[in-house]
N, CA, C and O atoms as a Tinker XYZ file with bonds, in Angstrom:
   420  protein
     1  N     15.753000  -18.671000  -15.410000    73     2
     2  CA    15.520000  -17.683000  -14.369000    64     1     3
     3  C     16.465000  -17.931000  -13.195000    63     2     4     5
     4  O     16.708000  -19.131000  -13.068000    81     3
     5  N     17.004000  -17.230000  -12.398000    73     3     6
     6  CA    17.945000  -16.689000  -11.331000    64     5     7
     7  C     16.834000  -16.523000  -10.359000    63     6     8     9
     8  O     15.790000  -15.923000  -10.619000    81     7
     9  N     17.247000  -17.348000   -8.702000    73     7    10
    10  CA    16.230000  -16.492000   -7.778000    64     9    11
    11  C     17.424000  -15.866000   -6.798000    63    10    12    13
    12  O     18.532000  -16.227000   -6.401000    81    11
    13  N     16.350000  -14.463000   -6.610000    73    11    14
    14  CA    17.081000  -14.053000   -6.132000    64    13    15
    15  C     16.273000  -13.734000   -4.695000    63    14    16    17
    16  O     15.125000  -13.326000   -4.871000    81    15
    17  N     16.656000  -13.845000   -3.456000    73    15    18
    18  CA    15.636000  -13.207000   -2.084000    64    17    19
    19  C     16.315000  -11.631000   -1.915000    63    18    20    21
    20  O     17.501000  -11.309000   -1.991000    81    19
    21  N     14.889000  -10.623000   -1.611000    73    19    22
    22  CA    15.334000   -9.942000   -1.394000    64    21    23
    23  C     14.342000   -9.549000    0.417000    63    22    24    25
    24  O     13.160000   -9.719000    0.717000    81    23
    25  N     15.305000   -9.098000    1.077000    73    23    26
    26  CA    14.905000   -8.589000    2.591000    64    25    27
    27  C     14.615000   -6.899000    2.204000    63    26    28    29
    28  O     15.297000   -6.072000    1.598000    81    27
    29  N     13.291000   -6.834000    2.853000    73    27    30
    30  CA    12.705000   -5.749000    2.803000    64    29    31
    31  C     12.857000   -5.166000    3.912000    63    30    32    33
    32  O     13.057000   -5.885000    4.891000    81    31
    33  N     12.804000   -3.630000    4.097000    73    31    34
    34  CA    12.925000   -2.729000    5.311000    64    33    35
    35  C     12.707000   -3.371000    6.866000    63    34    36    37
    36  O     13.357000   -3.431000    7.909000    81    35
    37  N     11.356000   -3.821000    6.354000    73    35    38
    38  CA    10.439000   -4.346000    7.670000    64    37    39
    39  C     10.953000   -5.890000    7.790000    63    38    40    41
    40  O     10.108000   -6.656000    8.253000    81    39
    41  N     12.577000   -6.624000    7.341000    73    39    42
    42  CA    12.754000   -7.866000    7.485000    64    41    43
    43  C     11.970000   -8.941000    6.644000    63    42    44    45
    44  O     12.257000  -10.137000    6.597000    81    43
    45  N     11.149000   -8.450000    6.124000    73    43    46
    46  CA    10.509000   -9.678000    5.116000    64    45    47
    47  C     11.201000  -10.274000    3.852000    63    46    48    49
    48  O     11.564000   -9.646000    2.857000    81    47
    49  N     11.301000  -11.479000    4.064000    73    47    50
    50  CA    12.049000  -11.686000    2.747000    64    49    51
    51  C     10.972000  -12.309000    1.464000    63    50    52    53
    52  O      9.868000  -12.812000    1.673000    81    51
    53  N     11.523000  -12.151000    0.327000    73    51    54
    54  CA    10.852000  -11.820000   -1.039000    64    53    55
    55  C     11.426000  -12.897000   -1.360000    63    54    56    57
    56  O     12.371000  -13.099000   -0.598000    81    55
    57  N     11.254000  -14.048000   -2.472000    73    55    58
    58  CA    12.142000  -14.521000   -3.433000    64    57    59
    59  C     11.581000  -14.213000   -4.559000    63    58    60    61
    60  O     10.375000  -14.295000   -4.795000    81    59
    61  N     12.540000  -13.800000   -5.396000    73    59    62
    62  CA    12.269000  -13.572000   -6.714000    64    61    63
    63  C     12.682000  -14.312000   -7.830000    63    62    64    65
    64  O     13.826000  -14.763000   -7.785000    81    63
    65  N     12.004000  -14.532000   -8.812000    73    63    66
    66  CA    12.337000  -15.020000  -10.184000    64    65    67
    67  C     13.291000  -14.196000  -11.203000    63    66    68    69
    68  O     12.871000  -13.578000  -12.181000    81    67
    69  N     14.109000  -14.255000  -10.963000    73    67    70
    70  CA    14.594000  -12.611000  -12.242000    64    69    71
    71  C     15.622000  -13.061000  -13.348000    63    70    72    73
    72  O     16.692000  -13.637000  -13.149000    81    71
    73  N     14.950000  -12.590000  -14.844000    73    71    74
    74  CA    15.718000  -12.543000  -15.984000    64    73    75
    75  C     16.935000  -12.691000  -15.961000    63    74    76    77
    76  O     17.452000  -11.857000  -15.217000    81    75
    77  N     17.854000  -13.559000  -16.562000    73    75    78
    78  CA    19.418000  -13.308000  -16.858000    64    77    79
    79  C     19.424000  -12.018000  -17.283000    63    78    80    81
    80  O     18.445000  -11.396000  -17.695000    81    79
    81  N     20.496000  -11.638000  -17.182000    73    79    82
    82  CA    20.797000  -10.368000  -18.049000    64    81    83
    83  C     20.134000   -8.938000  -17.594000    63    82    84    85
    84  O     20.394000   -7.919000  -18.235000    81    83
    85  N     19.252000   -8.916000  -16.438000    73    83    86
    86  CA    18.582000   -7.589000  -16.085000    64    85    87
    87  C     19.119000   -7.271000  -14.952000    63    86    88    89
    88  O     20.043000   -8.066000  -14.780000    81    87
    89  N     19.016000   -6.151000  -13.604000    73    87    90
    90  CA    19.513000   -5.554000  -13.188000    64    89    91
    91  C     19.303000   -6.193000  -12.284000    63    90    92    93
    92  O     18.832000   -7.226000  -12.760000    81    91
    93  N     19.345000   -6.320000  -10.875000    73    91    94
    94  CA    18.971000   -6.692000  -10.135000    64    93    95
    95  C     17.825000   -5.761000   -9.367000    63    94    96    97
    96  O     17.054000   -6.235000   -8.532000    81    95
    97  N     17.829000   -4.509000   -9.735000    73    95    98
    98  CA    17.373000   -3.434000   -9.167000    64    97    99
    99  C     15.832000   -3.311000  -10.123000    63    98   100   101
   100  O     14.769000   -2.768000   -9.820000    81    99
   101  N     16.118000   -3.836000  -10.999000    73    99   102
   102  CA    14.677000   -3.888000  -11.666000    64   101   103
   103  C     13.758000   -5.161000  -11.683000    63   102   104   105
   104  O     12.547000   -5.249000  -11.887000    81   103
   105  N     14.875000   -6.298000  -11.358000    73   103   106
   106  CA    14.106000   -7.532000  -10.462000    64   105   107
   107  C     13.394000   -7.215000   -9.706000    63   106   108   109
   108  O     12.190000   -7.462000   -9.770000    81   107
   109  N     14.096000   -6.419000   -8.549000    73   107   110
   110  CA    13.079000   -5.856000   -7.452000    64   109   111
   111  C     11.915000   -4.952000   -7.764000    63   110   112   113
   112  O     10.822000   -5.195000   -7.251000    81   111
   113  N     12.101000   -3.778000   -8.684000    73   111   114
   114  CA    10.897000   -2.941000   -9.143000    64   113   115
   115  C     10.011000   -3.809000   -9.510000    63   114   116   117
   116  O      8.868000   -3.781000   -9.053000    81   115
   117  N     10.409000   -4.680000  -10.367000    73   115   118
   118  CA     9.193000   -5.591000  -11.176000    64   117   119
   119  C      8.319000   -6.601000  -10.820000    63   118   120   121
   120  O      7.434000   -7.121000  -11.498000    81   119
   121  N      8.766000   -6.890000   -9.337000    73   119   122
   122  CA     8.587000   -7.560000   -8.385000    64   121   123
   123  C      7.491000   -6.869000   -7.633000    63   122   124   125
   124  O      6.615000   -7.490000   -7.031000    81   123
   125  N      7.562000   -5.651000   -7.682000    73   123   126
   126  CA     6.155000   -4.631000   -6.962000    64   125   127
   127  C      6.851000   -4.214000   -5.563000    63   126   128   129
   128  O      6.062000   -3.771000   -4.728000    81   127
   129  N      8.210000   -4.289000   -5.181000    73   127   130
   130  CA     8.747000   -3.824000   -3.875000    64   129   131
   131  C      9.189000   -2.561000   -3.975000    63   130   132   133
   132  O     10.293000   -2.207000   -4.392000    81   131
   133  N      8.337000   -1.907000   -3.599000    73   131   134
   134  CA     8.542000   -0.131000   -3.990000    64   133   135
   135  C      9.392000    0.860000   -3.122000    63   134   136   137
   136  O      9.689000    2.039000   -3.314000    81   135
   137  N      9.760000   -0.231000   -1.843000    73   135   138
   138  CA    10.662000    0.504000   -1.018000    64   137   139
   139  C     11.976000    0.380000   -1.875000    63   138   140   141
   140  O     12.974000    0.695000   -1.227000    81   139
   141  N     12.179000    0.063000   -2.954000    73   139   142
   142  CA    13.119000    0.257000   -4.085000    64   141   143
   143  C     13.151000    1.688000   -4.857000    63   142   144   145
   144  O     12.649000    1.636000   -5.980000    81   143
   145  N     13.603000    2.838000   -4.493000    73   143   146
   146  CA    12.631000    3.949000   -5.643000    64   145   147
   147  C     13.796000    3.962000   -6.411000    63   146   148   149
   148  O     13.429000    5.017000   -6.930000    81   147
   149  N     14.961000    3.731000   -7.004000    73   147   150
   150  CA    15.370000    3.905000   -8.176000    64   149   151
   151  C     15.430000    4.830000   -9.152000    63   150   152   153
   152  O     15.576000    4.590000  -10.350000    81   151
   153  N     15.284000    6.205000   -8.493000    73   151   154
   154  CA    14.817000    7.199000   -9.096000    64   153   155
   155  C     15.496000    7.506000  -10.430000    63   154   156   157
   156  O     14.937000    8.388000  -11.083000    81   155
   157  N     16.770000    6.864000  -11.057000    73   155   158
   158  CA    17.556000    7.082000  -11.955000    64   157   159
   159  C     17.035000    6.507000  -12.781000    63   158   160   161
   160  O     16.913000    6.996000  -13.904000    81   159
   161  N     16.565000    5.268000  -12.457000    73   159   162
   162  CA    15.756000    3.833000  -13.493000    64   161   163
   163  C     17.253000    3.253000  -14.014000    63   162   164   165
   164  O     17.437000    2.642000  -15.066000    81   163
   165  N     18.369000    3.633000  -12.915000    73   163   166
   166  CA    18.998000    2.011000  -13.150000    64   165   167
   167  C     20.488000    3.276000  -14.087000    63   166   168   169
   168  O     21.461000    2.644000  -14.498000    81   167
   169  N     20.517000    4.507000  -14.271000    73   167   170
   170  CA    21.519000    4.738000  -15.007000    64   169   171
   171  C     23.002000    5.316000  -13.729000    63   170   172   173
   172  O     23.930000    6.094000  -13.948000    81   171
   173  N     22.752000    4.755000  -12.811000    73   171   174
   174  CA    24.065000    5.121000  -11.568000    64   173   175
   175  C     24.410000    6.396000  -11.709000    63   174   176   177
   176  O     25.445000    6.708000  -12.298000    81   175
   177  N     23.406000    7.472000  -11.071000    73   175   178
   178  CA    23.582000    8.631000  -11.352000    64   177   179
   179  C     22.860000    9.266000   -9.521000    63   178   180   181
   180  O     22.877000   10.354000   -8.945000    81   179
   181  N     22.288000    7.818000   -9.163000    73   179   182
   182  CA    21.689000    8.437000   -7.737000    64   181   183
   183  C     21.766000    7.151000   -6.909000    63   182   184   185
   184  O     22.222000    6.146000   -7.454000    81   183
   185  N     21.355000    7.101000   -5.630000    73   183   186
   186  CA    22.063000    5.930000   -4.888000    64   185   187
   187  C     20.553000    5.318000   -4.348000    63   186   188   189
   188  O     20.796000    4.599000   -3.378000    81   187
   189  N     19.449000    5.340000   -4.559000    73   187   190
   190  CA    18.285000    5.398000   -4.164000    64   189   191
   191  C     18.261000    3.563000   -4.532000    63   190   192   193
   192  O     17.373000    3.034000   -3.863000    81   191
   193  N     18.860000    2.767000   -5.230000    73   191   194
   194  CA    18.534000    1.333000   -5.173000    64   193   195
   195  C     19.342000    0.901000   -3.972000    63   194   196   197
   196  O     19.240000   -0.237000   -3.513000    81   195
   197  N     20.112000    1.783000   -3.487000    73   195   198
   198  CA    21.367000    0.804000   -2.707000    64   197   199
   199  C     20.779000   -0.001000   -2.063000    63   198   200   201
   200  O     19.824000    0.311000   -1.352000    81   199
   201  N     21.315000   -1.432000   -2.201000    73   199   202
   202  CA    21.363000   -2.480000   -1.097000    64   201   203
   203  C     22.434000   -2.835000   -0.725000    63   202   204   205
   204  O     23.475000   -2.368000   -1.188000    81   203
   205  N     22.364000   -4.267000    0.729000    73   203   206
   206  CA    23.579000   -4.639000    1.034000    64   205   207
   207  C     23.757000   -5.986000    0.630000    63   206   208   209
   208  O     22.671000   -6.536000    0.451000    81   207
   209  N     24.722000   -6.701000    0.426000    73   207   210
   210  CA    24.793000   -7.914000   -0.680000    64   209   211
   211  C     25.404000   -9.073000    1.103000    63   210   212   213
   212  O     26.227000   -8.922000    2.005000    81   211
   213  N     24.432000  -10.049000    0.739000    73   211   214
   214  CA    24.441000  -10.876000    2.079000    64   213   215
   215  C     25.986000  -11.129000    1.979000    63   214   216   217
   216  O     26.493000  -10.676000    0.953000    81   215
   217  N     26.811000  -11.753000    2.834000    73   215   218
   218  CA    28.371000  -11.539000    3.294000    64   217   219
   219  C     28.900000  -12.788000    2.452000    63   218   220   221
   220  O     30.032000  -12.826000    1.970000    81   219
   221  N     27.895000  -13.869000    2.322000    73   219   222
   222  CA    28.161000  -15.197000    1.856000    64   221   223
   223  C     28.031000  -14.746000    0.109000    63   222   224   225
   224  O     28.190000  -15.666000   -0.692000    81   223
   225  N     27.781000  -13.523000   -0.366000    73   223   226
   226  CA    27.976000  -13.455000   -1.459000    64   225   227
   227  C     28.835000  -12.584000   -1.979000    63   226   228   229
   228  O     29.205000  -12.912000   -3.106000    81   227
   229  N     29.269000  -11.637000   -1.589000    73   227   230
   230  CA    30.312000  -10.414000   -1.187000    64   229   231
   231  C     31.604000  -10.719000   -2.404000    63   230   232   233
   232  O     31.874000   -9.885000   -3.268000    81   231
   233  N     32.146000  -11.735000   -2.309000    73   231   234
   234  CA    32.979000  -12.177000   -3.086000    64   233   235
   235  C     32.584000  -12.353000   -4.437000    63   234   236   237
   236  O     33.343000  -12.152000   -5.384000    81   235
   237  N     31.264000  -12.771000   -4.550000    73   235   238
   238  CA    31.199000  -13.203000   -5.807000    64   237   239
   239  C     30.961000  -11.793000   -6.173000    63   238   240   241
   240  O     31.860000  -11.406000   -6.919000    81   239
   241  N     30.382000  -11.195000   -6.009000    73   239   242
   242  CA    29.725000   -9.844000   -6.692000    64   241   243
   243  C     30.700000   -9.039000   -6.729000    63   242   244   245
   244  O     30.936000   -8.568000   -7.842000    81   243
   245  N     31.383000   -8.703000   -5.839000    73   243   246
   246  CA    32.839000   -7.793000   -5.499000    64   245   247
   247  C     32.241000   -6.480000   -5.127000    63   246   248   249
   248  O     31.030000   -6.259000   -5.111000    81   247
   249  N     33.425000   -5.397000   -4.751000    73   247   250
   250  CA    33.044000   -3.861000   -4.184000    64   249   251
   251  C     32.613000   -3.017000   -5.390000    63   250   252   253
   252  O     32.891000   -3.183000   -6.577000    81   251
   253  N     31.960000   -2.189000   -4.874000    73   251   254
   254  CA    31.890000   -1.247000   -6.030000    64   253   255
   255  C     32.679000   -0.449000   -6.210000    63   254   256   257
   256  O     33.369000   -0.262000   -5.207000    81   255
   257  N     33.050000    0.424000   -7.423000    73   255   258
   258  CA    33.946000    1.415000   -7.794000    64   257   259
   259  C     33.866000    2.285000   -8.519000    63   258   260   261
   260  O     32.779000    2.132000   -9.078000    81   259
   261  N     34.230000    2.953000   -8.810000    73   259   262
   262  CA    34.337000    4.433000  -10.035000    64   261   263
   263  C     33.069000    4.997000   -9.545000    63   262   264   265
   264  O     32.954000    5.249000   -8.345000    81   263
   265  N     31.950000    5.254000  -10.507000    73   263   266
   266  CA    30.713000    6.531000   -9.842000    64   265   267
   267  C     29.542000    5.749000   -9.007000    63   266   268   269
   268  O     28.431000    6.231000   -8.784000    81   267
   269  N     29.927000    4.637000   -8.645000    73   267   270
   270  CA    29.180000    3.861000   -7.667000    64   269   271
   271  C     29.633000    3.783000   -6.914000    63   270   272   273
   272  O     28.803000    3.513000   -6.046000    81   271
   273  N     30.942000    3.853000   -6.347000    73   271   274
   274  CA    31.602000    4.083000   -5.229000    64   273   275
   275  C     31.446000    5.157000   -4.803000    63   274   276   277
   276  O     30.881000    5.326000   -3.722000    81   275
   277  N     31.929000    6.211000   -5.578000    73   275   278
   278  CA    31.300000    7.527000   -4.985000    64   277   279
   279  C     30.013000    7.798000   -4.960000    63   278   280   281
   280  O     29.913000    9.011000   -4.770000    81   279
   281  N     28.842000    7.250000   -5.063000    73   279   282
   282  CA    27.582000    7.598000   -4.681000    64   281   283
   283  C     27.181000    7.343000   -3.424000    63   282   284   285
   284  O     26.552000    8.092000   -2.676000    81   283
   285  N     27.630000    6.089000   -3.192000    73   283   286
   286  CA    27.282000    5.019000   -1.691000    64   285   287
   287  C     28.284000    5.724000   -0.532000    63   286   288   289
   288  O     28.184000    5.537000    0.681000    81   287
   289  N     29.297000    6.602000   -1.224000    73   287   290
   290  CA    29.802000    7.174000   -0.521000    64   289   291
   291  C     28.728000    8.720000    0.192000    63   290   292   293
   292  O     29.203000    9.790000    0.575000    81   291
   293  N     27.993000    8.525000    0.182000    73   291   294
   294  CA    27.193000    9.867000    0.417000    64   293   295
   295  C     25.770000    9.349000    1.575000    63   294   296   297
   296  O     25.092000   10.031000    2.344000    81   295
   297  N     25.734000    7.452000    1.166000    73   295   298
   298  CA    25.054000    7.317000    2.040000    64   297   299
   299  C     25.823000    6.859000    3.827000    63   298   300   301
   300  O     26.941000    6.512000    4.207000    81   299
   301  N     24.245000    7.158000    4.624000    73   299   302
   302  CA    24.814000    6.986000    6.453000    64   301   303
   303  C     24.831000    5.499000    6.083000    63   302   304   305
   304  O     25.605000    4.931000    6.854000    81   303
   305  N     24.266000    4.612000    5.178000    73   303   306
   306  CA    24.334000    3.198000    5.428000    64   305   307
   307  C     25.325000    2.493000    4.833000    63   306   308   309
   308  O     25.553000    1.296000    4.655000    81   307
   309  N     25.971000    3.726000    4.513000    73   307   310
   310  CA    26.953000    2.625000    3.374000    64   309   311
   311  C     27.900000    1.419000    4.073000    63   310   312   313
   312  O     27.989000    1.556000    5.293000    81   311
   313  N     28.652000    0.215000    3.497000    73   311   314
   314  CA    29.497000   -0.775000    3.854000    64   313   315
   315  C     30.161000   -1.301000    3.280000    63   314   316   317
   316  O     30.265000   -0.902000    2.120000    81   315
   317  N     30.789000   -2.181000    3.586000    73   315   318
   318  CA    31.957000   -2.545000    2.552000    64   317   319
   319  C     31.095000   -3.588000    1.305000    63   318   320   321
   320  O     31.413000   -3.750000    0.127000    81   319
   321  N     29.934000   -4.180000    2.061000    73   319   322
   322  CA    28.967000   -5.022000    1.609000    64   321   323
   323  C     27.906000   -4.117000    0.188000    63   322   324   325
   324  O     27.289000   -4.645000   -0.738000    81   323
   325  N     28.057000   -2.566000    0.553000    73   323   326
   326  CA    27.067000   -1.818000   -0.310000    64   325   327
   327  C     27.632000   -2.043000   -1.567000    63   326   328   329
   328  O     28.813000   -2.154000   -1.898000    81   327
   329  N     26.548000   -2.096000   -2.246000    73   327   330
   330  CA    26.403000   -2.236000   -4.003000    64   329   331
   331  C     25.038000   -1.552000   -4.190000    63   330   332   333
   332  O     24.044000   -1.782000   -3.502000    81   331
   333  N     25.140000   -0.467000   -5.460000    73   331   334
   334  CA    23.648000   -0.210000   -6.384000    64   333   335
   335  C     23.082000   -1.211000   -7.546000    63   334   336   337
   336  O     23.513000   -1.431000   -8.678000    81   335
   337  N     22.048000   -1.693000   -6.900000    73   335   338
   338  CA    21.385000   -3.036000   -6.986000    64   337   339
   339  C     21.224000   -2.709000   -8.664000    63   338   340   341
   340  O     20.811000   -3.665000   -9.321000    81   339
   341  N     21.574000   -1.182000   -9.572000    73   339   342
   342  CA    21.067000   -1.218000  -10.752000    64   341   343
   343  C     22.713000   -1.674000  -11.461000    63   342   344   345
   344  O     22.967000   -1.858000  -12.651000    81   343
   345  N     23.606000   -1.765000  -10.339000    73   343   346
   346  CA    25.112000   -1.982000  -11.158000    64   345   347
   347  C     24.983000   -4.162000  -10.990000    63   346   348   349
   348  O     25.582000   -5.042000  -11.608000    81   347
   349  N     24.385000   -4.201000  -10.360000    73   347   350
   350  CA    24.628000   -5.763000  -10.730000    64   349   351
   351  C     23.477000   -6.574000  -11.405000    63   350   352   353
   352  O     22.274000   -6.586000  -11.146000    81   351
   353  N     24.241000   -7.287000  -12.404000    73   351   354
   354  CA    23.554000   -7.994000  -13.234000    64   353   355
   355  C     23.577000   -9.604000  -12.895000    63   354   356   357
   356  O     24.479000  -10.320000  -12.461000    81   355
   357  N     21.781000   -9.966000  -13.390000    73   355   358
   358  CA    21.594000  -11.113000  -13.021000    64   357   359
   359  C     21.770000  -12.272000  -14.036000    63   358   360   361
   360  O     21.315000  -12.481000  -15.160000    81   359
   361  N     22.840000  -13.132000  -12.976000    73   359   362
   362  CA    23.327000  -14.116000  -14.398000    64   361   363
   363  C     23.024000  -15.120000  -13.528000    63   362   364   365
   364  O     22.637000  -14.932000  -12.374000    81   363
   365  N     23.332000  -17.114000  -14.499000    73   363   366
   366  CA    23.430000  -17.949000  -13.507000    64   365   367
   367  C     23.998000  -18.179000  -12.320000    63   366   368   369
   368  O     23.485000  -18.899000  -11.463000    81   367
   369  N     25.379000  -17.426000  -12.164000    73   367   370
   370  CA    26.231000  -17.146000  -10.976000    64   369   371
   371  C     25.555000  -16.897000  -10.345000    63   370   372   373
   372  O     25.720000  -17.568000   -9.326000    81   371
   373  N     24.458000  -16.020000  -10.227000    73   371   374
   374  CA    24.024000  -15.788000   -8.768000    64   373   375
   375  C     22.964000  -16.374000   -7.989000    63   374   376   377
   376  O     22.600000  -16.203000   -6.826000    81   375
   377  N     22.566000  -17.104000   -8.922000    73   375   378
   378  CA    20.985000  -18.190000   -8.581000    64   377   379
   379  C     21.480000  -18.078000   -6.892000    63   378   380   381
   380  O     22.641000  -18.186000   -6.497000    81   379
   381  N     20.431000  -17.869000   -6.157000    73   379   382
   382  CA    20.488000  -17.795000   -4.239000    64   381   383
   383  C     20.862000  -16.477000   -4.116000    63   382   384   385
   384  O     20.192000  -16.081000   -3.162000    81   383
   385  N     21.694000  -15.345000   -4.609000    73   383   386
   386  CA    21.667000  -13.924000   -4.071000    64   385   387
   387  C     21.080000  -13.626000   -3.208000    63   386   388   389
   388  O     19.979000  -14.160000   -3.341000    81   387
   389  N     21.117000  -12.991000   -2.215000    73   387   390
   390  CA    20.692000  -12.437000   -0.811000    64   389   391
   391  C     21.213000  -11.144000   -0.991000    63   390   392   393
   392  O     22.390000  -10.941000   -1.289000    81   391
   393  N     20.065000   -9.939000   -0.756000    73   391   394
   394  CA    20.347000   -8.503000   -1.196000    64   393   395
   395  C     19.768000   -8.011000    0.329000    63   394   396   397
   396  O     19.204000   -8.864000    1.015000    81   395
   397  N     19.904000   -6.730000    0.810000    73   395   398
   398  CA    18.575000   -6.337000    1.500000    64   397   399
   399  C     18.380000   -4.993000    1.020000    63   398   400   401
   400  O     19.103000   -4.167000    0.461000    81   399
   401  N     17.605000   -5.014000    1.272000    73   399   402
   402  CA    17.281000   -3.122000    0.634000    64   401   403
   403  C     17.740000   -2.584000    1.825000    63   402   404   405
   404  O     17.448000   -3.116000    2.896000    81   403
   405  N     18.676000   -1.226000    1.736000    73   403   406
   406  CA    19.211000   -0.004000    2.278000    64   405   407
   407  C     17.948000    0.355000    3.250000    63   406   408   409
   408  O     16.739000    0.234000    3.054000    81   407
   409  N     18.652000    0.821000    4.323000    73   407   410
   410  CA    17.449000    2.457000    4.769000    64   409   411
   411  C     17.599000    3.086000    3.861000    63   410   412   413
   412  O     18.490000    3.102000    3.012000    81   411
   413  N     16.307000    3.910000    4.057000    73   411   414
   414  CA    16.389000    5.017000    3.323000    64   413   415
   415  C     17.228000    6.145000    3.576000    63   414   416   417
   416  O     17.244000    6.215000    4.805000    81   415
   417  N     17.887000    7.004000    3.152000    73   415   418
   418  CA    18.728000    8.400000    3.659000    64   417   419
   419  C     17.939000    9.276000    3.964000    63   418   420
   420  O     18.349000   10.367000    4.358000    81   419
């Protein structure tokens, strides 16, 4: 298992346990943090997981691009830091990840 913390709207932080190999965005669903709505269920077709990826991890994860770039492009929160939490996958690399969940649009 990978932990990953995630910061919620209201500043609370979460740590989570999450599967190699699953999304990060469904770490969080499965986790019961519903200010996640994911309305796609993870197929990058809507921007509703966006989070921002803490700065100390930025590198490892990298920017997003192709139809995830243009989605985050539509949000007021977007950053150079934004990623859709259903485009990154949880491997040993990321054991400590620091995400926060987006405002909402």
């Amino acid at each position: 298992m990978t932990h990953i913390t995630v910061i919620s709207r209201d500043g609370g932080e979460h740590r989570l346990d999450a599967p190699d190999g699953e999304s990060v965005m469904s770490a969080i669903r499965d986790a019961g943090l519903d200010e996640l709505l994911a309305l796609c269920g993870g197929s990058c077709s809507c921007a509703t997981c966006h989070c921002i990826v803490d700065a100390a991890w930025t590198g490892r994860i990298g920017p997003a691009d192709g139809d995830e770039a243009d989605l985050l492009e539509g949000s007021s929160s977007n950053s150079p830091a934004s990623r859709l939490s259903c485009q990154i996958t949880v491997s040993p690399d990321l054991d400590g990840l620091r995400v926060t969940i987006a405002p909402e649009d």
